[in-house]
N, C-alpha and C positions, 0 to 999 in steps of 0.2 A: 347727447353729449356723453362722452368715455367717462367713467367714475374711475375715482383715482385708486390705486391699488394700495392696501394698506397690511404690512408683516409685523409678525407679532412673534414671539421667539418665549417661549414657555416651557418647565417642567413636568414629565408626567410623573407626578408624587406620589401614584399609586403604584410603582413600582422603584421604589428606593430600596438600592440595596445592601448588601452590609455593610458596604466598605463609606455609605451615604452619600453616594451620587446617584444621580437620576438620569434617564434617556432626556436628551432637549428636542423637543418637537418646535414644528412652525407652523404658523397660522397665515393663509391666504385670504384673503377676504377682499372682492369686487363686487361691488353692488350688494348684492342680494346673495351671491353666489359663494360660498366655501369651499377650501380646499384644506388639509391637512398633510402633511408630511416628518417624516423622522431626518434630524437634522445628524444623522448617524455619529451622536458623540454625548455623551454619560459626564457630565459637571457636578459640583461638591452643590449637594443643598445649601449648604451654608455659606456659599459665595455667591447663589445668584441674587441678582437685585431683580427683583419682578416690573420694577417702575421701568428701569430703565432695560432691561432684557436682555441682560449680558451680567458679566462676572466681575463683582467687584473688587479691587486691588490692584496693584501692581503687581504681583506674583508672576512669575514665566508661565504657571499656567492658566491666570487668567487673562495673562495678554496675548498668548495663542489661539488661546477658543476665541477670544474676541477677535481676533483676527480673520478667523475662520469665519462667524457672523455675517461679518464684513464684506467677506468674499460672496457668501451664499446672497448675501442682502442685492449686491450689486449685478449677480449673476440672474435673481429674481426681477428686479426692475427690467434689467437689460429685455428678458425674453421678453415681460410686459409693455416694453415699448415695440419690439420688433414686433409681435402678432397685432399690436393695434395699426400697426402704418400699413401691414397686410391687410388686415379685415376691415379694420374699422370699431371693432367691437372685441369684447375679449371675458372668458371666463375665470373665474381662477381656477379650475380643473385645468384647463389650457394650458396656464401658466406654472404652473405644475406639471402639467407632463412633460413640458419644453425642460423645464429646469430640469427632471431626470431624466432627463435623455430621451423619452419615450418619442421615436421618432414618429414622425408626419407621413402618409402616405405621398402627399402632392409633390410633384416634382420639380426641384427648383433649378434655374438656370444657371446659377454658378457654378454647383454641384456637377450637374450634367456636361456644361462644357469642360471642365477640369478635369471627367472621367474620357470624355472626345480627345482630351489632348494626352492622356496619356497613353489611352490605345493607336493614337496615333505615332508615337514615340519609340511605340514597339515595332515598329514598321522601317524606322529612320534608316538606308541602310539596306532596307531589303526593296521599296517601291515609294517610300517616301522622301521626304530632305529634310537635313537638319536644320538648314536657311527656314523652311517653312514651319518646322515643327516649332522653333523659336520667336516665326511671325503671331503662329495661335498664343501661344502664352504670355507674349505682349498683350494682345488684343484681349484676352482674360484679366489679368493683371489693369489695364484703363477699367474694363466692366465693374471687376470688384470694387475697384476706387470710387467710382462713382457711385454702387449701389450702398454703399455705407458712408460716403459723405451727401448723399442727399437722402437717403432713407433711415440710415442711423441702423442699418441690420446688415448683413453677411452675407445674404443670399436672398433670393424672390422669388415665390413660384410661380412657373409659366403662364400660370391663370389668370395671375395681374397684369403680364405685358399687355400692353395698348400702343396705340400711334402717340399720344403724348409720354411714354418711356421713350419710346425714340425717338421723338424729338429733345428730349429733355438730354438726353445722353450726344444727340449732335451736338446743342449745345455746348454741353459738357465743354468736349475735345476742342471744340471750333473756336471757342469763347474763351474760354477758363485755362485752357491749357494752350491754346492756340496752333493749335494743329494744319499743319499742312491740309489742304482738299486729299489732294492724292493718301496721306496717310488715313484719315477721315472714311475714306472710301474703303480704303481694305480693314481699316477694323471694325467695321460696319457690315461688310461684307462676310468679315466670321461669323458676326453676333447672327446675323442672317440665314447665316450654315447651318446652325444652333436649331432655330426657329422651325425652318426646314425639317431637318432630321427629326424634330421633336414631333412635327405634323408628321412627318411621314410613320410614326411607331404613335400617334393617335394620343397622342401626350395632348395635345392642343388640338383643336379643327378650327380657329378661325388664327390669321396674319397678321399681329399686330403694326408688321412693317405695310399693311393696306394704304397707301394715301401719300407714302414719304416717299419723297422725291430728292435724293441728296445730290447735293452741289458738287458737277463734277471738273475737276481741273481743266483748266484753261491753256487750250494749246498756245504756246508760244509762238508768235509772228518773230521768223528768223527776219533781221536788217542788214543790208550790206554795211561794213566797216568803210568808213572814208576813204580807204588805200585802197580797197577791192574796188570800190566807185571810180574810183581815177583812173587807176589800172584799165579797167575796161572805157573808158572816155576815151584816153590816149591809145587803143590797142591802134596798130594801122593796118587798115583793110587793104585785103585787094582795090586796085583801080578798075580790074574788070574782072567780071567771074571767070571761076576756073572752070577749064572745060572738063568733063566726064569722062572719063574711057566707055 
């Protein structure tokens, strides 16, 4: 079981300086695991409250930093939930390097298709269509939607696609938004491109799309109209064939 992630918002006192504010650091702490960080901003010793870890008053400037807090606090949860619905597991180092920036090697699918659709865009024009270039960044646009309403994150690296992401994203469309087959198929079909391109530059070796079988539209049985039926009843035929030249 994931332990819950716990911030703590503190002054380092051993650098007070004339003016009597102090650097405000933060504290990470998961399980067992520590991180620290500089919350890059200097507050009056004498406004913070240690209990409650933030600055006490209404003053403008301590309803700003606290404002700020606020922001950092929620920016640290957030990463802390998006690395656990990836891994499963999470450090506070981790969570810490998400919060400043320090980017991730692994390669994630949203990212990647968003950079596909804009070199694609450069092309509109010279060997590409703008019809089409506008079909990819629909088909981006449903992905995003759904990787942040069922994962609660922005992005997923390739590593995690499986055959249940894609089913879970058929659903999605089919279900939830109720998607045409025929449209279903082609935005399925990008996310596919995706997959593809990513195996083929070694991102990925194994097919998450292995086993998915998607539902394809249903040709339409043309039916004669009642007046075309009659029309042809009443046509009058020959009484005898015509002859050939």
């Amino acid at each position: 079981m994931q332990t819950d992630l716990k911030l703590l918002f503190y002054l380092k006192k051993t650098e007070v300086k004339q003016d009597g504010t102090c650097p405000l650091m933060g504290r990470i702490t998961i399980g067992k695991t520590v991180a620290q960080f500089s919350a890059k901003l200097t507050v009056p010793l004498s406004l913070w409250d240690a209990r409650a870890g933030r600055l006490s008053g209404k003053s403008k400037q301590a309803v700003e930093i606290n404002q700020v807090l606020d922001r950092i606090s929620v920016s640290i949860h957030s990463h802390y939930r998006q690395i656990v619905s990836l891994k499963g597991k999470v450090t506070a180092t981790e969570v810490k390097n998400a919060f400043q920036g320090i980017a991730s090697t692994q390669e994630t699918l949203v990212k990647y298709f968003a950079h596909h659709n804009e070199e694609f865009s450069k092309r509109v024009g010279i060997n590409r269509e703008a019809s089409t270039a506008e079909q990819y960044n629909i088909s981006l646009n449903h992905l995003s939607r759904f990787i942040e309403k069922k994962y609660k994150v922005s992005d997923i690296p390739f590593s995690k696609l499986d055959l249940s992401f894609i089913e879970a994203f058929d659903f999605y469309l089919r279900v939830e938004l109720q998607r045409m087959p025929q449209t279903i198929l082609g935005i399925v079909r990008h996310v596919r491109k995706m997959i593809k391109l990513a195996i083929g530059e070694g991102i990925i070796t194994r097919d998450p799309f292995e086993g998915y079988t998607p539902e394809r539209p249903k040709a339409k049985q043309k039916y004669l109209m009642r007046e075309e039926l009659d029309r042809i009843m009443t046509t009058i035929r020959p009484s005898r064939p015509i002859p050939y030249p």
